[in-house]
Structure formats: C-alpha cells, structure tokens
ROSE-4610 file (N, C-alpha, C; in Angstrom, 1 decimal, always signed):
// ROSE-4610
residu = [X/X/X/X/X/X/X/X/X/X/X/X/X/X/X/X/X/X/X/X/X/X/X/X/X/X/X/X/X/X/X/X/X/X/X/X/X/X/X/X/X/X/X/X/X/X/X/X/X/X/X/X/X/X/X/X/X/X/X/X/X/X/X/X/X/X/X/X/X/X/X/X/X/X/X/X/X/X/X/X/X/X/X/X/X/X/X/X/X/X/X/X/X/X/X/X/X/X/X/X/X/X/X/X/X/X/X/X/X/X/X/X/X/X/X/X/X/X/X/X/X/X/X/X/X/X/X/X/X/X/X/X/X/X/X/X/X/X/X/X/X/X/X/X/X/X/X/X/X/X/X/X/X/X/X/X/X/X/X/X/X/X/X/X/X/X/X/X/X/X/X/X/X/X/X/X/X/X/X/X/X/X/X/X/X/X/X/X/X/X/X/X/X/X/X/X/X/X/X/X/X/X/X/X/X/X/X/X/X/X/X/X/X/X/X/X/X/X/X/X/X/X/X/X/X/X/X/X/X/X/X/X/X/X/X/X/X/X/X/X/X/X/X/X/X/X/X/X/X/X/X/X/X/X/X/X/X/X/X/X/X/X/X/X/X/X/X/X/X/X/X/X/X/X/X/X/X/X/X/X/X/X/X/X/X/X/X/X/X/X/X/X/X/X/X/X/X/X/X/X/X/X/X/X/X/X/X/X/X/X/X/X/X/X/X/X/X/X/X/X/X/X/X/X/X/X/X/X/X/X/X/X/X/X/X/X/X/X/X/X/X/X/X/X/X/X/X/X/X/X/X/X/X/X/X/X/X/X/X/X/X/X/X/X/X/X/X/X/X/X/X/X/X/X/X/X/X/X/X/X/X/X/X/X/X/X/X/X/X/X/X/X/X/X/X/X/X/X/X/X/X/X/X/X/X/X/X/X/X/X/X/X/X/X/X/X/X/X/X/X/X/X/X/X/X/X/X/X/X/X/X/X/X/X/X/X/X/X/X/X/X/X/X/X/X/X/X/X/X/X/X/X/X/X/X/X/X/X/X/X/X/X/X/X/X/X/X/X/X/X/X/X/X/X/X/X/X/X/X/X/X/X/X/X/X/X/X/X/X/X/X/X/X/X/X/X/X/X/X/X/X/X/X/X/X/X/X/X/X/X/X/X/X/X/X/X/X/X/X/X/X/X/X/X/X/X/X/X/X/X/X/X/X/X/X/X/X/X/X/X/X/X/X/X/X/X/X/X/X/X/X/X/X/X/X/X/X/X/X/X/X/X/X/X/X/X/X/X/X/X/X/X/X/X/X/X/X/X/X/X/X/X/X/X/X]
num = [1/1/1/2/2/2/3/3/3/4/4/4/5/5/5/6/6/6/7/7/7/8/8/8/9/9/9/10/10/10/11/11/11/12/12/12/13/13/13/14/14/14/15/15/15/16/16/16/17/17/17/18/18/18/19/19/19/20/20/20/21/21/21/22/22/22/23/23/23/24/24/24/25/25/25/26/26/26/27/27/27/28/28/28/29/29/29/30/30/30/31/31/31/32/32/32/33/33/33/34/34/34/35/35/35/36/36/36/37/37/37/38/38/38/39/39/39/40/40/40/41/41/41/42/42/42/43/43/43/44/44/44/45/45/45/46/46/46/47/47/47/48/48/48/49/49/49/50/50/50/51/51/51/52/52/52/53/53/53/54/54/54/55/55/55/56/56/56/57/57/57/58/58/58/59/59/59/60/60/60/61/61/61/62/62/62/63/63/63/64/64/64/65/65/65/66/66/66/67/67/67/68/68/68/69/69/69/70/70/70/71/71/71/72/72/72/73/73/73/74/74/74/75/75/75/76/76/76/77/77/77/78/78/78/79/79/79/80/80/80/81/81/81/82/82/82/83/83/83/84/84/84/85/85/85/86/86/86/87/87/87/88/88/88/89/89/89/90/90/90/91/91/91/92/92/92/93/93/93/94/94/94/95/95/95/96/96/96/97/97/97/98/98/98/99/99/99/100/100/100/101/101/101/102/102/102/103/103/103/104/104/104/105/105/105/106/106/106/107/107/107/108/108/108/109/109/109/110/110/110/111/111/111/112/112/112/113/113/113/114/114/114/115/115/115/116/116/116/117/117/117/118/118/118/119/119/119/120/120/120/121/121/121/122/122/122/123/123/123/124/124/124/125/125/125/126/126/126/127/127/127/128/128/128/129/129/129/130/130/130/131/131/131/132/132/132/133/133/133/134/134/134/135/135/135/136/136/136/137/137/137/138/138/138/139/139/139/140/140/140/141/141/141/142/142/142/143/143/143/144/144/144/145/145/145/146/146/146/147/147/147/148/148/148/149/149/149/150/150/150/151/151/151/152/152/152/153/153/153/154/154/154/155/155/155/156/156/156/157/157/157/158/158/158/159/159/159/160/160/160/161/161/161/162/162/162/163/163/163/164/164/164/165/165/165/166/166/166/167/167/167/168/168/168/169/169/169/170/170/170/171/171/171/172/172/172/173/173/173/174/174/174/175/175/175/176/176/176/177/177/177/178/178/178/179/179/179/180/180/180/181/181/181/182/182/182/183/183/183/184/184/184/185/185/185/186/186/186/187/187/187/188/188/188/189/189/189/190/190/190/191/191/191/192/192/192/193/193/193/194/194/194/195/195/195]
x = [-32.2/-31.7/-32.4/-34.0/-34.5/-34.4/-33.8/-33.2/-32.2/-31.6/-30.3/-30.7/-32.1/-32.3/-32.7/-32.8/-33.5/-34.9/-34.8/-36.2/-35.9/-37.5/-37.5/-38.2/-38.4/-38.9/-39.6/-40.7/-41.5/-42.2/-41.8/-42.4/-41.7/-41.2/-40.6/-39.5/-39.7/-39.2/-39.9/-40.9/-41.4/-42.5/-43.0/-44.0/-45.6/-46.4/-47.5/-48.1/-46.9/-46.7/-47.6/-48.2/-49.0/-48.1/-46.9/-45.8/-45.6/-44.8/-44.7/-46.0/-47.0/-48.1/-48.0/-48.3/-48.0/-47.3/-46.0/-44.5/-44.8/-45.5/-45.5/-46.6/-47.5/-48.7/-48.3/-47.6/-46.5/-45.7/-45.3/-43.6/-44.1/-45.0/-45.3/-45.5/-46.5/-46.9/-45.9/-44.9/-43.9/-42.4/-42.2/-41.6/-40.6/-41.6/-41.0/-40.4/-40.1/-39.4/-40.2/-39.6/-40.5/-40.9/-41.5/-41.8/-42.3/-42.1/-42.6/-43.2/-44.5/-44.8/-45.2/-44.9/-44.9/-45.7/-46.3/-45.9/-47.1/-46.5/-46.6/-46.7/-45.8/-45.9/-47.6/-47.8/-49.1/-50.4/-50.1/-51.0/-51.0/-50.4/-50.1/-51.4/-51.7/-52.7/-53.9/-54.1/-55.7/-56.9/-57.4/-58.7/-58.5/-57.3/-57.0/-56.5/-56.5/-55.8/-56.5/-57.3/-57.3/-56.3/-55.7/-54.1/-52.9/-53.3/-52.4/-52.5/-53.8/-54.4/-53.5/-53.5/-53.3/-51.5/-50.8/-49.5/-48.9/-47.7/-46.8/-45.7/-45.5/-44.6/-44.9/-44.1/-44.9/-44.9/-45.7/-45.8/-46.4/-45.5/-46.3/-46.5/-47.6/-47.9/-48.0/-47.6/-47.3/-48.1/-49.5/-50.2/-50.6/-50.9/-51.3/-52.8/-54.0/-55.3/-55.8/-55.3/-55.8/-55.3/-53.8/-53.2/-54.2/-54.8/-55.7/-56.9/-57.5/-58.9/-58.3/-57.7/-57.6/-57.2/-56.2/-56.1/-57.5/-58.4/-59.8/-60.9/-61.1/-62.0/-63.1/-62.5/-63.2/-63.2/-64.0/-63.6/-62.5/-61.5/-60.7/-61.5/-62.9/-63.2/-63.8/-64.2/-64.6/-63.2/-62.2/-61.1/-60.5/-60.7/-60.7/-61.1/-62.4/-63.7/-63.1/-62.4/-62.3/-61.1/-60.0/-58.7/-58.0/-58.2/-58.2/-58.8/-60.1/-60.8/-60.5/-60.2/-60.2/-59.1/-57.6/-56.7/-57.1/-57.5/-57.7/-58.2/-59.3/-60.4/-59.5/-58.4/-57.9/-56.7/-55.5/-55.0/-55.3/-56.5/-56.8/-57.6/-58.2/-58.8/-57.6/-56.6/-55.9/-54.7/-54.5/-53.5/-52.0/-51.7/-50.6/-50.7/-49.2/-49.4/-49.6/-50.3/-51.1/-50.4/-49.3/-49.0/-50.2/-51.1/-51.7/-51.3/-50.3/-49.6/-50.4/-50.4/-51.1/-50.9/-51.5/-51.4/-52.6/-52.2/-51.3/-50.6/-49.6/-49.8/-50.0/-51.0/-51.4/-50.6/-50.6/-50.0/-50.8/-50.7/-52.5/-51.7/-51.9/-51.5/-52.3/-52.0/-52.9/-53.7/-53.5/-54.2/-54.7/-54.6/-56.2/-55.6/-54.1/-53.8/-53.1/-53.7/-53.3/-52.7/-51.6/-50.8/-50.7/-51.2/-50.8/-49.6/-49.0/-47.3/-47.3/-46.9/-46.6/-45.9/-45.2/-44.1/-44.6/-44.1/-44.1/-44.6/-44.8/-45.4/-46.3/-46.7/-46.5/-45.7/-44.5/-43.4/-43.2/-43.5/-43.4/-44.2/-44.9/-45.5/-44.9/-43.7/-42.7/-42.7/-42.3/-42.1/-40.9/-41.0/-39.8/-39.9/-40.5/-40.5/-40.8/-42.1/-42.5/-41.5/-40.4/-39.5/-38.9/-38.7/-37.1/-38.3/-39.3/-39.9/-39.7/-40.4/-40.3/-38.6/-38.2/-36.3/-35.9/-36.5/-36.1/-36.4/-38.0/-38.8/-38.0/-37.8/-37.0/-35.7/-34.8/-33.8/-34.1/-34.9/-35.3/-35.8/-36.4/-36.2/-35.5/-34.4/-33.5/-32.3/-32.7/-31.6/-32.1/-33.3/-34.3/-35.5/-35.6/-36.5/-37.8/-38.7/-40.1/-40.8/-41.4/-42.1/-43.1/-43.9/-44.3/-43.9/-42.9/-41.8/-40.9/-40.5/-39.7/-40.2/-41.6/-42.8/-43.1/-43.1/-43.4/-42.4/-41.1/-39.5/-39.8/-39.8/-39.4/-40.2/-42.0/-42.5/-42.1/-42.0/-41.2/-40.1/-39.2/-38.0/-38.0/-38.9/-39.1/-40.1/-41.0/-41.5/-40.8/-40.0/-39.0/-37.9/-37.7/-36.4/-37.4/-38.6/-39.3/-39.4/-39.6/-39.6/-38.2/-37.3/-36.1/-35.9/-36.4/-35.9/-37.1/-38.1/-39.0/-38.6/-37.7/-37.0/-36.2/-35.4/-34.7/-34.9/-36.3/-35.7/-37.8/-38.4/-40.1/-40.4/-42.0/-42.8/-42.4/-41.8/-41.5/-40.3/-39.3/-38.0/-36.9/-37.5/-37.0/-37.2/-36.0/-36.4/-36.0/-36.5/-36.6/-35.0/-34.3/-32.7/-32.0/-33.1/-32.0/-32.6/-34.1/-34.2/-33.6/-32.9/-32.3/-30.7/-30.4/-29.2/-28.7/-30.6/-30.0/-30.5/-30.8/-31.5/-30.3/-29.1/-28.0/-27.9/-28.3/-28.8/-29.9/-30.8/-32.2/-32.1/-31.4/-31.5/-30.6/-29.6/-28.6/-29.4/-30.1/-31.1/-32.1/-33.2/-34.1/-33.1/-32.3/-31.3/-30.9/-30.3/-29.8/-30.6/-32.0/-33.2/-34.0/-33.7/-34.6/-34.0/-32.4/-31.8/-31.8]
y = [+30.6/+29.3/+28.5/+29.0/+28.0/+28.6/+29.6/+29.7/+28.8/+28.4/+27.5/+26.3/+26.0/+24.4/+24.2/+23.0/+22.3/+21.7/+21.2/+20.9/+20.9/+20.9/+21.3/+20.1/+19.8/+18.3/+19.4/+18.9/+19.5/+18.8/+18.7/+17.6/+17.1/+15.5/+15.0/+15.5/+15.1/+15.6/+16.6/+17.5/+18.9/+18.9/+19.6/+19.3/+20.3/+19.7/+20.7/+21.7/+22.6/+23.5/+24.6/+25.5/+26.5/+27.7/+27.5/+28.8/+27.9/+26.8/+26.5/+25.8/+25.5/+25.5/+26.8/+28.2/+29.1/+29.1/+29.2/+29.1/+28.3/+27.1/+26.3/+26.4/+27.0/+27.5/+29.0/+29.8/+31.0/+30.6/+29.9/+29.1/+29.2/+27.6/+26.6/+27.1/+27.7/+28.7/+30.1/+29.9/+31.0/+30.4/+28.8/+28.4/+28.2/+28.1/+28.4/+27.4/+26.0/+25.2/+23.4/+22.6/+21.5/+21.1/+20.9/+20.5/+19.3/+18.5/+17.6/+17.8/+17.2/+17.5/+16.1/+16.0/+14.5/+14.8/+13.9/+14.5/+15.3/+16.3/+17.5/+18.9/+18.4/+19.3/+19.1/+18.1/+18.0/+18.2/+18.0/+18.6/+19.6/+20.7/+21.7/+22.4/+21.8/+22.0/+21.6/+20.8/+20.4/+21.1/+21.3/+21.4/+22.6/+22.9/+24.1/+23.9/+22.5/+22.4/+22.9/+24.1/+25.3/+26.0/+26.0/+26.8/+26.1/+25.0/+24.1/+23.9/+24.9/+24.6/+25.5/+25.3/+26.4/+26.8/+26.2/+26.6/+26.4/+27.2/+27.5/+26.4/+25.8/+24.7/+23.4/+22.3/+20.8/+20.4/+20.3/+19.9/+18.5/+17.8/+16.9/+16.1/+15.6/+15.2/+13.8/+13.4/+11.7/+11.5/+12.1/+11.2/+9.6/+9.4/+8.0/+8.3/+7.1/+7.4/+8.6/+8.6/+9.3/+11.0/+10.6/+12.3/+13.2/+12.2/+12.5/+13.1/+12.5/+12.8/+14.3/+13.8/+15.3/+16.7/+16.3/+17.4/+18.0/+17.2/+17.6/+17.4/+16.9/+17.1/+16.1/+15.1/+14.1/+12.7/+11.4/+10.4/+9.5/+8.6/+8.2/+6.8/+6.2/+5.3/+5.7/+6.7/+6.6/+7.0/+7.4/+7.3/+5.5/+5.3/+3.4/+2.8/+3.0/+2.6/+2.7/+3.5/+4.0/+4.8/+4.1/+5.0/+5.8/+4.5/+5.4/+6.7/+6.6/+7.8/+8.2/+8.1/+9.8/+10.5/+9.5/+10.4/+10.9/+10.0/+10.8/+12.3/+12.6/+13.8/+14.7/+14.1/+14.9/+15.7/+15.3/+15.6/+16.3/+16.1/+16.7/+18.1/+18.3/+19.4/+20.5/+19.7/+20.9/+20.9/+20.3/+20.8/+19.9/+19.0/+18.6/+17.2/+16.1/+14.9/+14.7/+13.8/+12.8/+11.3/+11.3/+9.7/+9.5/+8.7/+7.8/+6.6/+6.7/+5.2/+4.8/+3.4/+2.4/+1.0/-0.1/-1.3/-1.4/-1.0/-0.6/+1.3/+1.7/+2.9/+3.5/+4.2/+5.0/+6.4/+6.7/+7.7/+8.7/+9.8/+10.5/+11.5/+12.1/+13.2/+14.4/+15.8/+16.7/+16.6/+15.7/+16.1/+14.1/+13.5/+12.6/+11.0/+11.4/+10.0/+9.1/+8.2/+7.4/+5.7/+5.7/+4.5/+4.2/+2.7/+1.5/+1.1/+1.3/+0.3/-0.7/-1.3/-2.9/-3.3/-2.4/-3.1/-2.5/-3.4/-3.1/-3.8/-3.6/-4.8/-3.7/-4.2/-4.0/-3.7/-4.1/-3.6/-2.5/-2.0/-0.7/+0.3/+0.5/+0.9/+1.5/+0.8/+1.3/+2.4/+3.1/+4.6/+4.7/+6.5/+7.4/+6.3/+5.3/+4.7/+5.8/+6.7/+8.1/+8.8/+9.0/+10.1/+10.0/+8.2/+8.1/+8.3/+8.0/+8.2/+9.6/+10.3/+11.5/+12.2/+11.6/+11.8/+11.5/+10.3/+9.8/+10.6/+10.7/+11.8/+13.2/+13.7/+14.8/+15.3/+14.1/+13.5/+13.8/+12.7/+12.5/+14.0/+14.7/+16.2/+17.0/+16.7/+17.9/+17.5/+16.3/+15.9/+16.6/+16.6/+17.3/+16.6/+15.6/+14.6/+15.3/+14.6/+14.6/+14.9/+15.3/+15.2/+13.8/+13.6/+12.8/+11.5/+11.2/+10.0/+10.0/+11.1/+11.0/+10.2/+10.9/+10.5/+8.6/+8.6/+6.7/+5.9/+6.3/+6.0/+5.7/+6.9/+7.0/+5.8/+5.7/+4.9/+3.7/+3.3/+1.8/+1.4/+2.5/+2.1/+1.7/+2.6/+2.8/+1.3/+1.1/-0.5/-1.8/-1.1/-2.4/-2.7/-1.7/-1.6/-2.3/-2.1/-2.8/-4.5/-4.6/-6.0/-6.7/-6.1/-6.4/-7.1/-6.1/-6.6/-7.4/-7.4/-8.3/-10.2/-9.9/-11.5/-12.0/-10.6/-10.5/-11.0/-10.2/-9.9/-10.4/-10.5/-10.4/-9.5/-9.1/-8.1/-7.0/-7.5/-6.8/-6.6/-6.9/-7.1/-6.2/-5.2/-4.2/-2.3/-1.5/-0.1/+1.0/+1.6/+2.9/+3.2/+3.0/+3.6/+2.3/+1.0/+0.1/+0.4/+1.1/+1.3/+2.2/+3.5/+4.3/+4.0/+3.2/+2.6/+1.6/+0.9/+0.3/+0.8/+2.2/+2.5/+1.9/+2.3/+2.3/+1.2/-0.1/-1.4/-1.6/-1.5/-1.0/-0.9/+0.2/+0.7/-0.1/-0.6/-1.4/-3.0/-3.0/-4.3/-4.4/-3.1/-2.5/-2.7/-1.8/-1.7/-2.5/-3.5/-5.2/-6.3/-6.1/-6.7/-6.7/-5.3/-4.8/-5.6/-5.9/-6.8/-5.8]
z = [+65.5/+65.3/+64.3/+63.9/+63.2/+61.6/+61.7/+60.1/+60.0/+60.1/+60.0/+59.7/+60.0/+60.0/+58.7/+58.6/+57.3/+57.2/+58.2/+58.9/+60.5/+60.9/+62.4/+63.1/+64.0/+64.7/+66.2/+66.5/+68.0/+68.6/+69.6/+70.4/+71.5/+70.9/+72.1/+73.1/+74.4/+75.2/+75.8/+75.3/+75.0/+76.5/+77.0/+77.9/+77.8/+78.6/+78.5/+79.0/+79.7/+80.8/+79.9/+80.2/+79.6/+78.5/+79.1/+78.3/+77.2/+77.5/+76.4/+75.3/+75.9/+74.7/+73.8/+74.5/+74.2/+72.7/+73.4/+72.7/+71.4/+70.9/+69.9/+69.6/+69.9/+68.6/+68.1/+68.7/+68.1/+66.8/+67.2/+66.8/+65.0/+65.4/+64.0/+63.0/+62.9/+61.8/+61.1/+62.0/+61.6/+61.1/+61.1/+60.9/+59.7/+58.3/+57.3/+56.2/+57.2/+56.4/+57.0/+56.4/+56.4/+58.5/+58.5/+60.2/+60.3/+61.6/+62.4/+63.3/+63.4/+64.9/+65.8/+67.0/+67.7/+69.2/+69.7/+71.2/+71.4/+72.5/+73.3/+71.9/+70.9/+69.7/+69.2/+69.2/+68.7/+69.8/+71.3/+72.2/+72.3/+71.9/+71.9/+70.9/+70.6/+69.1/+69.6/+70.9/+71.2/+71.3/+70.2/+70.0/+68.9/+68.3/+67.9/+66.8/+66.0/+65.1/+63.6/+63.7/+62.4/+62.5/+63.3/+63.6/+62.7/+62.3/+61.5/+60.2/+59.3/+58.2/+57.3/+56.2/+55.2/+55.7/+56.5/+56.7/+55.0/+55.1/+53.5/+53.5/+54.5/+54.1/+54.3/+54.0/+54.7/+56.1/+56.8/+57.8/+57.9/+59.1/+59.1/+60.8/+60.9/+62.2/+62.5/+63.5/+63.9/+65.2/+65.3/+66.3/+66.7/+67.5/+67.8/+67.8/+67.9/+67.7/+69.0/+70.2/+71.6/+71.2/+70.8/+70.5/+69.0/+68.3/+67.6/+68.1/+68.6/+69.2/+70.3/+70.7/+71.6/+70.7/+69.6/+68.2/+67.8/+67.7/+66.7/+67.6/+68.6/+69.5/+69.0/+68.9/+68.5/+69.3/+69.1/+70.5/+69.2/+70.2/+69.3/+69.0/+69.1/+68.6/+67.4/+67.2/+65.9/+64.7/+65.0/+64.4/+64.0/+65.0/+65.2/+64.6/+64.2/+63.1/+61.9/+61.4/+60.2/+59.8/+60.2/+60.6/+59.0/+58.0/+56.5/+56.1/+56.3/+55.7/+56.8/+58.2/+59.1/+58.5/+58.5/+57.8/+56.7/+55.8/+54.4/+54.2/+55.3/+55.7/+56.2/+57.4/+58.4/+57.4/+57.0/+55.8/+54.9/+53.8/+52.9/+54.0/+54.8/+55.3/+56.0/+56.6/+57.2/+56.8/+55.2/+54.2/+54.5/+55.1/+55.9/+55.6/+56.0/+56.0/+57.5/+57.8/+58.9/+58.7/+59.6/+59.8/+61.3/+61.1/+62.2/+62.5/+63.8/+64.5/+65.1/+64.7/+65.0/+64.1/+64.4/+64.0/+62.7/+61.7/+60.6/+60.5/+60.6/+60.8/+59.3/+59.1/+58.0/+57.7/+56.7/+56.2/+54.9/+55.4/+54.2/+53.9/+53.1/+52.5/+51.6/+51.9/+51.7/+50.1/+49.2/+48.0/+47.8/+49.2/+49.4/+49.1/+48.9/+48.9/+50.1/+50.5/+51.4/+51.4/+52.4/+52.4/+53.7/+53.3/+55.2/+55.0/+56.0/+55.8/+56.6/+55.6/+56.0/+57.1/+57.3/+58.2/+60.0/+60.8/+62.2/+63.4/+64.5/+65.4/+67.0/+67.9/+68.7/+69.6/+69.2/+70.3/+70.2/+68.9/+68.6/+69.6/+70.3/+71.4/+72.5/+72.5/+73.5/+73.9/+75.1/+75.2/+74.8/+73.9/+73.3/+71.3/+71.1/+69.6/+68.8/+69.2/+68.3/+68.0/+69.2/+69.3/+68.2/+68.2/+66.8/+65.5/+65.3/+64.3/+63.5/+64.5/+64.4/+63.9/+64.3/+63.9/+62.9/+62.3/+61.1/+60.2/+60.4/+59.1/+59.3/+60.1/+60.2/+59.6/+59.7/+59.1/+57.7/+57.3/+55.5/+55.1/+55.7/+55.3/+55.1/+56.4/+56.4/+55.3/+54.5/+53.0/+52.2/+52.9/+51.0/+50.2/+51.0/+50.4/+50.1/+49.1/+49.2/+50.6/+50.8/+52.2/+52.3/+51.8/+51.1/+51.5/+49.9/+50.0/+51.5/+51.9/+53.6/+54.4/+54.6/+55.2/+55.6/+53.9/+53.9/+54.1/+53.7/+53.8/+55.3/+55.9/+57.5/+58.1/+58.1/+58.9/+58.2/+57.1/+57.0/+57.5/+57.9/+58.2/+59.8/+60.5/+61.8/+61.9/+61.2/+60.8/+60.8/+59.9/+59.7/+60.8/+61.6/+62.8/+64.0/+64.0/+65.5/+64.9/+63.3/+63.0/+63.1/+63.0/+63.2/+64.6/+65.5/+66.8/+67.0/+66.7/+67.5/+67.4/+65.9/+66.0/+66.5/+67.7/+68.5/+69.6/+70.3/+71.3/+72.0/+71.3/+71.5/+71.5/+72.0/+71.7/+72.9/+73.8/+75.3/+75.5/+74.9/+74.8/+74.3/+73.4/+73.4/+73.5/+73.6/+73.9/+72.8/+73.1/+72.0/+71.4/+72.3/+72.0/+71.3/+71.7/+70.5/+69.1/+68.6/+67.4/+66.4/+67.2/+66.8/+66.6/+67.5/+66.9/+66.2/+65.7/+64.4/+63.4/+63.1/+61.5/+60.7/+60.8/+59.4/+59.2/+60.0/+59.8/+59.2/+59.4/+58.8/+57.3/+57.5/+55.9/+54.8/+55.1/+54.4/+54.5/+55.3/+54.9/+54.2/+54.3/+52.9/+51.8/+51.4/+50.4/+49.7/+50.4/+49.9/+49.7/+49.9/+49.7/+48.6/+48.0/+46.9/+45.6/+45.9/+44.8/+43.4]
C-alpha cells in the first residue's frame, strides 16, 4: 500500500503498544518516499533516533519540546533554553527536517538552516492540532512540494488557522477539527493578502 503513496504521515492516532513500536521502526527506514512523523510515530524512536539518520528520502518530524527529549534522551529544559540551536544540531545531525512546536514553532533543516514562524497562538495546544499539522505537511508533499518549502508553508498555515480562530473564538475556544476545516480558508486568505 505504501508504494502507491506520495508521501506517508505516522503517528497520529498510532499507539505505543510494543508491536506496533516494533512495526514503525521496521517500517520508516524502508519507506522510500517523503515521510512524516508525529506522535506515537515519533515515540516510537525514543531513545533510538540513529535509526532516523542517513534515511534516502525527506523525512520529517513534528515533535513538541517533551516528544523531543524523549527522541534523544535528553531533558526538555535544556531544549527550552535554546530551542534554535537544538533544532539546528538536531536536524543537521540526523539528516532530516525538525519542526519544534512550540511558542515560536521552529523549523531546521538538514544543511543548518533555520526558521521561527510567525504565526500562531496557544490555542494551538489543543488536543489532535499536531494531527492536522502533520496532514497538511503531508498533503504539501504528496503535490510534490519542496520538503523544505512544504514544511514552512504547512506550519504557517496551521499558524495562521489557530490565529484565525483565536479572533474567533479565544484561546480555549476552539478544537482541532475546526482547524482542518478551515485550511481552504486559510489559504485563500494567505493568498489574497500577499496582493
């Protein structure tokens, strides 16, 4: 089934039952075409992520600062300290893009360049927000995009969809499934903005 794909998304939904950890440190590396990883996709990797180095295609991972520290075996306050250069390090070492969510979420990429996006809030925190994250970038892949440019496209857009509603609705006010149902909004407001 995963020949067929264009890109692949792992994670949400996913759980941390022993088989399936198994099953997705098997999987990843055999995959072949651009990947996501989110979640349970990425605990799957805890403490193990030289298993993620040197892969042949783009991969890319969407931890938060805790899902990090448990990846590398590291505490997430020193990630905290210094959340630029950890991506910068984390990225250029295990060959891959590193989105780090958080309040600014950063975005690193394997040959050392890094970007904060502007856009987003705390509401973004919500449970299942990663999921649509992770969907979008997936999405932007499976067209063909840059991995890269997908990459930064996706967390702006997913940025700009929690700023959207937060003039909606406040910081508590809204849920994961209203951000996915307004990307095509989202993006036709980026779009029409640029002028």
């Amino acid at each position: 089934f995963i020949a067929r794909a264009d890109a692949v998304a792992i994670g949400p939904g996913l759980s941390q039952n022993p088989e399936t950890v198994d099953l997705v440190r098997e999987l990843v590396p055999k995959i072949g075409r651009p990947c996501v990883l989110d979640a349970d996709g990425i605990n799957a990797f805890a403490g193990k992520a030289d298993l993620l180095r040197g892969l042949d295609f783009p991969l890319v991972i969407t931890p938060h600062a805790g899902e990090a520290a448990r990846l590398l075996g590291v505490e997430k306050e020193d990630i905290l300290n210094n959340p630029i250069e950890f991506s910068r390090q984390v990225a250029q070492d295990l060959g891959l893009i590193l989105v780090l969510k958080g309040a600014p979420t950063v975005i690193a990429s394997p040959d050392g360049y890094v970007f904060v996006n502007p856009t987003g809030n705390q509401g973004l925190a919500t449970a299942g927000s990663g999921d649509v994250l992770t969907g979008i970038i997936a999405g932007l892949l499976a067209q063909g995009s840059v991995p890269l440019e997908a990459t930064c496209a996706a967390v702006f857009i997913h940025g700009y969809l929690g700023d959207m509603l937060l003039e909606e609705k406040g910081y508590y006010g809204f849920l994961a499934g209203e951000l996915s149902e307004r990307i095509p909004q989202a993006i036709a407001s980026i779009f029409s903005s640029e002028g």
